[in-house]
NUDREN-913578 format. One line per 4 residues: for each residue x, y, z of C-alpha. Coordinates in pm, whole numbers, plus 50000, padded with zeros to 5 digits. Layout:
BEGIN
X Y Z | ... .
end
This chain:
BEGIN
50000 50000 50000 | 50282 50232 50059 | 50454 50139 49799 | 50170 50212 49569 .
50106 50566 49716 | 50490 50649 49680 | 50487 50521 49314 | 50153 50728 49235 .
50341 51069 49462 | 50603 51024 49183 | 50401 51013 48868 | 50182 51312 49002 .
50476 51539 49128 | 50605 51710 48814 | 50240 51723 48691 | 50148 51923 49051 .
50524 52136 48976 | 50381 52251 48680 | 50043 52330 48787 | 50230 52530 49065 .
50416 52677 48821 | 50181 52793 48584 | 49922 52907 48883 | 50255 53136 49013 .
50186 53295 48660 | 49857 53341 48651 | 49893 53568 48993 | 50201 53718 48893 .
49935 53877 48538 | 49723 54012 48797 | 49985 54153 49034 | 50061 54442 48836 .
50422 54396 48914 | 50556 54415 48566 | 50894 54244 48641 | 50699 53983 48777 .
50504 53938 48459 | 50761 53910 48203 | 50925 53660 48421 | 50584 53462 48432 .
50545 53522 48046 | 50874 53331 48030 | 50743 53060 48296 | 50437 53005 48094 .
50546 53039 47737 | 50831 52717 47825 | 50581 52505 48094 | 50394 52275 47770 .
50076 52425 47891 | 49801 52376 47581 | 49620 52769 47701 | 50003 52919 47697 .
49974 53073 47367 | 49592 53161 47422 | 49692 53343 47746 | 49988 53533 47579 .
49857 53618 47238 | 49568 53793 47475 | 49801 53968 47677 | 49955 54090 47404 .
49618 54212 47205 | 49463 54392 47523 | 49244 54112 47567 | 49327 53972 47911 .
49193 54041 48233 | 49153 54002 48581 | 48844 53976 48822 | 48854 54086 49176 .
48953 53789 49271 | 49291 53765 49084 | 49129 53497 48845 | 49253 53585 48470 .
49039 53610 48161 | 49028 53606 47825 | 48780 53854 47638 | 48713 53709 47263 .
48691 53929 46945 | 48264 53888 47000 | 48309 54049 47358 | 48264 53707 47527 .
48486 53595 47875 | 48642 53235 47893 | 48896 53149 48218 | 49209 53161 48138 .
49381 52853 48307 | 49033 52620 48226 | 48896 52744 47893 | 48524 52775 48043 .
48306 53038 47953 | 48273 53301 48191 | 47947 53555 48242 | 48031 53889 48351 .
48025 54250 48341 | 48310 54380 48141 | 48317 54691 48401 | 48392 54465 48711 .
48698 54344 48556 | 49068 54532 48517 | 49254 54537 48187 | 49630 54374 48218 .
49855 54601 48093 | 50206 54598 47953 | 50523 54777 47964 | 50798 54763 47713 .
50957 54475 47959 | 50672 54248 47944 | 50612 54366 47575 | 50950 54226 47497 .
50892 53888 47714 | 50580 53826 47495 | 50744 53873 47107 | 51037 53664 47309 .
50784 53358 47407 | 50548 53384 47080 | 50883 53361 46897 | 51008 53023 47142 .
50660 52898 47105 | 50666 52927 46717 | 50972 52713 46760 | 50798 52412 46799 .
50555 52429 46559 | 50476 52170 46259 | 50551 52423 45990 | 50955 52391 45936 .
50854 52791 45770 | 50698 52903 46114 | 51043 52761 46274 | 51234 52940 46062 .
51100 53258 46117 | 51036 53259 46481 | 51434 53152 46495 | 51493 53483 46315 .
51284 53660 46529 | 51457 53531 46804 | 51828 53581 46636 | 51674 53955 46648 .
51591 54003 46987 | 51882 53811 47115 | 51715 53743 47446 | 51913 53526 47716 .
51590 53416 47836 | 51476 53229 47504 | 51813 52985 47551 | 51681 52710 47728 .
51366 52705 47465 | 51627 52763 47176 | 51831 52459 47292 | 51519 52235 47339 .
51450 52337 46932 | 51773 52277 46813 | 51802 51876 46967 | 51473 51843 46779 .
51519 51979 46481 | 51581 51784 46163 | 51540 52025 45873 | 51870 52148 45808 .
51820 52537 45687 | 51567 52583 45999 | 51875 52406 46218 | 52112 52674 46125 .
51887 52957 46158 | 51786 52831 46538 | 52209 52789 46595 | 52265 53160 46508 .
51923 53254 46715 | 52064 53032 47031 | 52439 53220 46974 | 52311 53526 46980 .
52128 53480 47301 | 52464 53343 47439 | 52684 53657 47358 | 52385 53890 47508 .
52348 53676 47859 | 52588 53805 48153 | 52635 53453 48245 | 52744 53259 47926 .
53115 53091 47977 | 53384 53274 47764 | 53446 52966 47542 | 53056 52941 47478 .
53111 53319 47393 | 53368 53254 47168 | 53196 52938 46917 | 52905 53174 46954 .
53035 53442 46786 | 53166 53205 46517 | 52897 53149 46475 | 52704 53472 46405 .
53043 53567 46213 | 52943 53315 45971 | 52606 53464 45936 | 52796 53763 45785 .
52496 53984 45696 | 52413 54343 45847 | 52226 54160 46179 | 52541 53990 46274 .
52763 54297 46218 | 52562 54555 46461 | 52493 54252 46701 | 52872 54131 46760 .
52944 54520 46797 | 52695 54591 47079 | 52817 54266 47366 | 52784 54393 47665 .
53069 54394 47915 | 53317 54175 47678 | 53627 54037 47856 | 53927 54077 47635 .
53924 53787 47439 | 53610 53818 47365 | 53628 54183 47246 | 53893 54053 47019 .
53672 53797 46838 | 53359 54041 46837 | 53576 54294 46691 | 53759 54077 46406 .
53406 53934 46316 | 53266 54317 46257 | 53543 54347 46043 | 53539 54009 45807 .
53153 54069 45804 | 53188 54398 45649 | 53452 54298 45437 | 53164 54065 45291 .
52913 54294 45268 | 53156 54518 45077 | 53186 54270 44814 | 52790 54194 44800 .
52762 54564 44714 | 52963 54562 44432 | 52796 54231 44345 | 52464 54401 44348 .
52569 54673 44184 | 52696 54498 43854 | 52384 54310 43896 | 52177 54621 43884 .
52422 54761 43609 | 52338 54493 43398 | 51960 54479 43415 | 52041 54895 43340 .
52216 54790 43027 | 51942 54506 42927 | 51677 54786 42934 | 51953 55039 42725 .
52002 54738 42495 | 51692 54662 42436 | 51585 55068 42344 | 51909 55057 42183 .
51958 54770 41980 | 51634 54893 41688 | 51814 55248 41719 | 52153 55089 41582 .
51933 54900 41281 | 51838 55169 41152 | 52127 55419 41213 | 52320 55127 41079 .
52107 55051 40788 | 51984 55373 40661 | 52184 55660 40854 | 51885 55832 40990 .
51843 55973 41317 | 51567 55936 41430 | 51467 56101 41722 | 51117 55981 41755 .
51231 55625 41835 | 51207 55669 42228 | 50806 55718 42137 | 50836 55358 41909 .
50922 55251 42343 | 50670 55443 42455 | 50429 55284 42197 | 50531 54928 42336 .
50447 55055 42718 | 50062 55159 42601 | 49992 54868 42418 | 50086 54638 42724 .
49849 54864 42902 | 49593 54810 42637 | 49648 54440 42653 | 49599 54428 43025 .
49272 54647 43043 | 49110 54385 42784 | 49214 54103 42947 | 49104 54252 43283 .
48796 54301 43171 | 48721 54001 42920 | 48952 53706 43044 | 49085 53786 43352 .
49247 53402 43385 | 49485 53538 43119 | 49611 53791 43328 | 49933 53572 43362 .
50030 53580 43035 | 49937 53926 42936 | 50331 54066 42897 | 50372 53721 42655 .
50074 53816 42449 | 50194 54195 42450 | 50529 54138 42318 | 50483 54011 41954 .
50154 54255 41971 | 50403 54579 41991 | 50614 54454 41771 | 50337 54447 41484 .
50183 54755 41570 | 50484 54968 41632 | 50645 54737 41351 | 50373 54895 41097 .
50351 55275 41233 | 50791 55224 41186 | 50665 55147 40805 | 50395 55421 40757 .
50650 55659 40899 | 50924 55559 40655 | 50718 55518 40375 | 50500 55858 40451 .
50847 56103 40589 | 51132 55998 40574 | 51229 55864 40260 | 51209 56196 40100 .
51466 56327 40376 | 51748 56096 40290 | 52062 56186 40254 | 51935 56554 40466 .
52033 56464 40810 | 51990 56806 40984 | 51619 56782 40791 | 51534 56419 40920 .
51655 56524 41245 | 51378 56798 41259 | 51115 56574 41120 | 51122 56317 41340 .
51192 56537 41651 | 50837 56705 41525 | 50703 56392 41495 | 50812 56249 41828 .
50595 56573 41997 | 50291 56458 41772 | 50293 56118 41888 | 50351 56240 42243 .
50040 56467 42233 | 49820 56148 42044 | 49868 55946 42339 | 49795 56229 42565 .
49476 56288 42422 | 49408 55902 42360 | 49476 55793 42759 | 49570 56098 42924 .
49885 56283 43025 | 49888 56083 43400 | 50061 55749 43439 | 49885 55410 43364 .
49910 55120 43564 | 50037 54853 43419 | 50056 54476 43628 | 50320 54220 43701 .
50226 53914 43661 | 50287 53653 43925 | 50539 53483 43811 | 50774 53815 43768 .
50727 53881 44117 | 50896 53833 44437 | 51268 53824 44411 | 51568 53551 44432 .
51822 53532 44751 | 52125 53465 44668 | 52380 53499 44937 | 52405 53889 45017 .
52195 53958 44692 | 51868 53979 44620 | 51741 53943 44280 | 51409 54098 44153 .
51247 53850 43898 | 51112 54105 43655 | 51485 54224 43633 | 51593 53864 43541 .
51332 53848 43332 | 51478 54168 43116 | 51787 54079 43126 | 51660 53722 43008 .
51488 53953 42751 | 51734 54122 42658 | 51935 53833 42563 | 51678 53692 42323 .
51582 53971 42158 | 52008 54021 42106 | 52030 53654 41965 | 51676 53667 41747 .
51832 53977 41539 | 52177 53874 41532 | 52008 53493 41371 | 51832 53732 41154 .
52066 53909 41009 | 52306 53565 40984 | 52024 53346 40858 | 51755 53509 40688 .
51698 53645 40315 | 51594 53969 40478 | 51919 53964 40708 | 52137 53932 40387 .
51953 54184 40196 | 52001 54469 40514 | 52387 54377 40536 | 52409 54408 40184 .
52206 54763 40185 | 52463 54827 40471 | 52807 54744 40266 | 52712 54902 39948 .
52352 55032 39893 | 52434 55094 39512 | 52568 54756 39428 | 52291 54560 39604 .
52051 54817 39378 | 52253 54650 39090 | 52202 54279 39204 | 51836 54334 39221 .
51797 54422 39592 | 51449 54688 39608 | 51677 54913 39850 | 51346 55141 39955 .
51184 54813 40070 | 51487 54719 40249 | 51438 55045 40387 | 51069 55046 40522 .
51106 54698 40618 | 51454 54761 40834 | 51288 55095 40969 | 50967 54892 41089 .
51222 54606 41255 | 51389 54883 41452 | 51041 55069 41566 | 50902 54689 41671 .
51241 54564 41830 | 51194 54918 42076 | 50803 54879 42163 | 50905 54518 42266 .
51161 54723 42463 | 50894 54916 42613 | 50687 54627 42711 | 50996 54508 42946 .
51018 54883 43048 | 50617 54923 43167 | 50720 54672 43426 | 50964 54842 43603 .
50921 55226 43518 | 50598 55418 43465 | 50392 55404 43170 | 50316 55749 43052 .
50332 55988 42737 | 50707 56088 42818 | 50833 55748 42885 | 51079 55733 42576 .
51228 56029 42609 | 51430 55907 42932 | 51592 55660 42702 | 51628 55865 42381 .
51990 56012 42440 | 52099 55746 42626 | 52018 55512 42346 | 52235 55737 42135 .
52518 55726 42348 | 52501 55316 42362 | 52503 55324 41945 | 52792 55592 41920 .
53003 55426 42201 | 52982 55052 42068 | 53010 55163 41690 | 52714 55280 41435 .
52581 54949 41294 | 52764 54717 41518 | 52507 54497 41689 | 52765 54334 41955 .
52901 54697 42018 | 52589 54786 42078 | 52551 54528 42361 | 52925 54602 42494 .
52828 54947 42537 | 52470 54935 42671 | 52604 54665 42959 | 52932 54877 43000 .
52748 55235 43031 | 52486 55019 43266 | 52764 54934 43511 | 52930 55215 43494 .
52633 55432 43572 | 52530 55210 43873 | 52893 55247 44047 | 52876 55643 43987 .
52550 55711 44118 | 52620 55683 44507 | 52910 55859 44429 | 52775 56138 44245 .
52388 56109 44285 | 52182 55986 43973 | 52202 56301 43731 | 52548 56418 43812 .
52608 55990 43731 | 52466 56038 43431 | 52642 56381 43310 | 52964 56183 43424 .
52898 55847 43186 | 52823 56127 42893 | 53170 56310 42986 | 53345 55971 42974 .
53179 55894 42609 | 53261 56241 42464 | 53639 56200 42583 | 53628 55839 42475 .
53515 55951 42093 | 53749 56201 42130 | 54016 55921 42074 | 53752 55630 41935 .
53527 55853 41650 | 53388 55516 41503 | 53370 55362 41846 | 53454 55024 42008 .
53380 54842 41685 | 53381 55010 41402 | 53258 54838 41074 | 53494 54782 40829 .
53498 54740 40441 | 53303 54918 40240 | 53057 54995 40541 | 53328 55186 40659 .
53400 55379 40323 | 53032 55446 40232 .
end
């Protein structure tokens, strides 16, 4: 008999410790010592009791309090009362009860113990982020929670993120050992983003050695981030010279081709912008399932209709202006302002919205980068646009006729070529190659009437620089210009960037007039 109460005393004490425990907490809410509660949000939010999170997540909504008693309760969103430590529903009058209240102590305990909580949860996501929560607040209390995670956890990315969490609450707690100190901050060294930096740099009280490590893991971390910058900013160069390329690259067909400049061919961009705004309004309204695929179906769309105004334009202007530069200049910068004020009156002189879709949203971690999908996309793009032409000039009838126009426009008259075809039909390439560039531009800048004329001169300076006519100078440049306009803007602030990228071209035709590559043969001569 004795032996039977003894064995029953033992399987009932740690369940009677715990109720103990968690009725110490309960008092300690409606003590309104707040040092007191954040130690009993701790108590609670690590003693496995099912109405921990319940009791917390009031406490930190406003939604707990206590009766004159001391009992604690929990008001629901409908105004109704359940107890706190049983769950039953409670009838009273909301006046006969005081509101628990928080300071930024407790306030801290709580977004400590939701965080430990979350660590346990079945959702290796919800892990993950409540460990970076918890790497945030670097609270010693969340340790003993933080090491109970870690012998559980299988998933390997969610195991790391819990390690750096439980180091950092080692390097903030007064109590740690110096050698735990020390793999700790190992640790968050590895880590090696921003987090880690200001966190090693802020240990409080750190004996020698330890100031030594903190200090040498400040410094390889920013030695990192220093080299994720300039990572970035060649990535964001790049997706610069994709969009340049891609306003460029119709610019040097028809410079190339046909020596005209034509200044309207930033509103050819602009064109491509309104029509993916066209193509989205429809498809809001008629098939909005297709939404996903509404920059696909506007691509080869802008191409055709910019591709025919291109021909209407050569066919109607500027073939009688060859061989006038100054004159075609004029035109088309006259035209450019007529097609501005057209698509003022047609949809207005404010911006349009124009969507992403899905699938070019969200971005792309990659170490210390992070890479936007709709700049991927362009510089995707970019690259098949670039191949399409250059297997169209390599491959196709048409491609052999425009070189041929290009090396001698007389002789390929002689041979049969219809040069004023070659002509319309190289003009309308170049107009539909820049409205597909403004359907990759309408996702990333705003659509409106003056959205080509941002691109205009710098499309001019991409031609010049890589060599009139030169379709792989044309990408050097645009990628080069891209880069080097992203590493001189937080120098020198965006337009004083840009003046400096047009000082470097004017000194580099200075000693380059035909550019990087110029074309030879009789290209060159004509």
């Amino acid at each position: 008999m004795r032996f039977a109460l003894l064995l029953l005393g033992l399987v009932l004490l740690p369940a009677l410790a715990r109720a103990g425990e968690q009725t110490s907490a309960f008092t300690a809410f409606s003590s309104g010592d707040y040092d007191a509660m954040a130690e009993a949000v701790g108590a609670l939010a690590t003693s496995a009791d099912p109405r921990a999170a319940a009791v917390i997540s009031a406490l930190r909504d406003g939604r707990l309090f206590a009766t004159e008693e001391g009992d604690l309760l929990i008001r629901a969103p409908d105004g109704a009362f359940t107890n706190a430590e049983t769950g039953a529903a409670v009838s009273i009058d909301a006046d006969d009860l005081k509101k628990i209240r928080m300071n930024n102590a407790v306030r801290r305990a709580v977004d400590a113990a939701e965080g430990g909580m979350q660590l346990f949860a079945a959702d290796p996501s919800l892990r993950r982020a409540a460990a970076e929560a918890l790497f945030k607040s670097h609270d010693p209390a969340t340790l003993p929670a933080l090491s109970r995670a870690v012998a559980r956890e299988h998933a390997p990315s969610v195991r790391v993120a819990m390690d750096q969490a439980r180091a950092a609450a080692i390097v903030m707690s007064p109590d740690a050992p110096e050698a735990e100190k020390l793999a700790a901050i190992a640790v968050i060294r590895a880590r090696g983003d921003l987090d880690a930096s200001a966190l090693l740099a802020s240990i409080p009280n750190p004996t020698p050695m330890v100031a030594t490590a903190a200090h040498n893991g400040v410094v390889a971390i920013q030695r990192v981030l220093q080299l994720w910058d300039v990572l970035e900013s060649v990535f964001y160069g790049l997706s610069l010279g994709s969009v340049l390329l891609l306003a460029a690259i119709g610019l040097a067909i028809t410079f190339g081709v046909m020596g005209v400049i034509n200044m309207a061919h930033g509103e050819m961009v602009m064109i491509g912008a309104y029509v993916t705004f066209v193509v989205q309004e429809v498809i809001r309204s008629a098939a909005p399932s297709l939404f996903g695929v509404s920059v696909l179906i506007a691509v080869p769309l802008a191409f055709v209709v910019a591709g025919a105004i291109g021909i209407v334009i050569e066919r109607g202007l500027i073939r009688f202006l060859y061989g006038r530069p100054l004159e075609t200049l004029l035109a088309t910068w006259g035209l450019s302002l007529v097609l501005q004020q057209a698509v003022r009156s047609i949809f207005g002189p404010t911006n349009r919205e124009v969507g992403t879709p899905a699938w070019m949203s969200g971005a792309v971690p990659l170490g210390g980068l992070t890479l936007t999908l709709n700049r991927l996309t362009i510089i995707a793009f970019a690259i098949l646009v670039f191949a399409a032409l250059m297997a169209l000039l390599r491959y196709t009838a048409l491609g052999l006729k425009m070189r041929a126009v290009t090396q001698n426009r007389a002789m390929a008259a002689a041979m049969g070529i219809r040069t004023p075809w070659i002509d319309a039909l190289t003009f309308g390439l170049g107009s539909g190659v820049a409205a597909m560039a403004g359907v990759a531009l309408s996702q990333i800048d705003n659509v409106s009437p003056n959205l080509g004329q941002g691109y205009i001169i710098d499309s001019f300076m991409v031609v010049v620089f890589g060599g009139v006519g030169n379709l792989w100078g044309t990408a050097l440049g645009a990628l080069l210009l891209g880069v080097v306009n992203k590493f001189l803007e937080p120098v020198a602030g965006a337009v004083l960037g840009k003046i400096a990228v047009l000082v470097l071209v004017i000194l580099f035709i200075q000693r380059r007039p035909r550019g990087l590559f110029p074309l030879k043969g009789r290209a060159a001569e004509a």
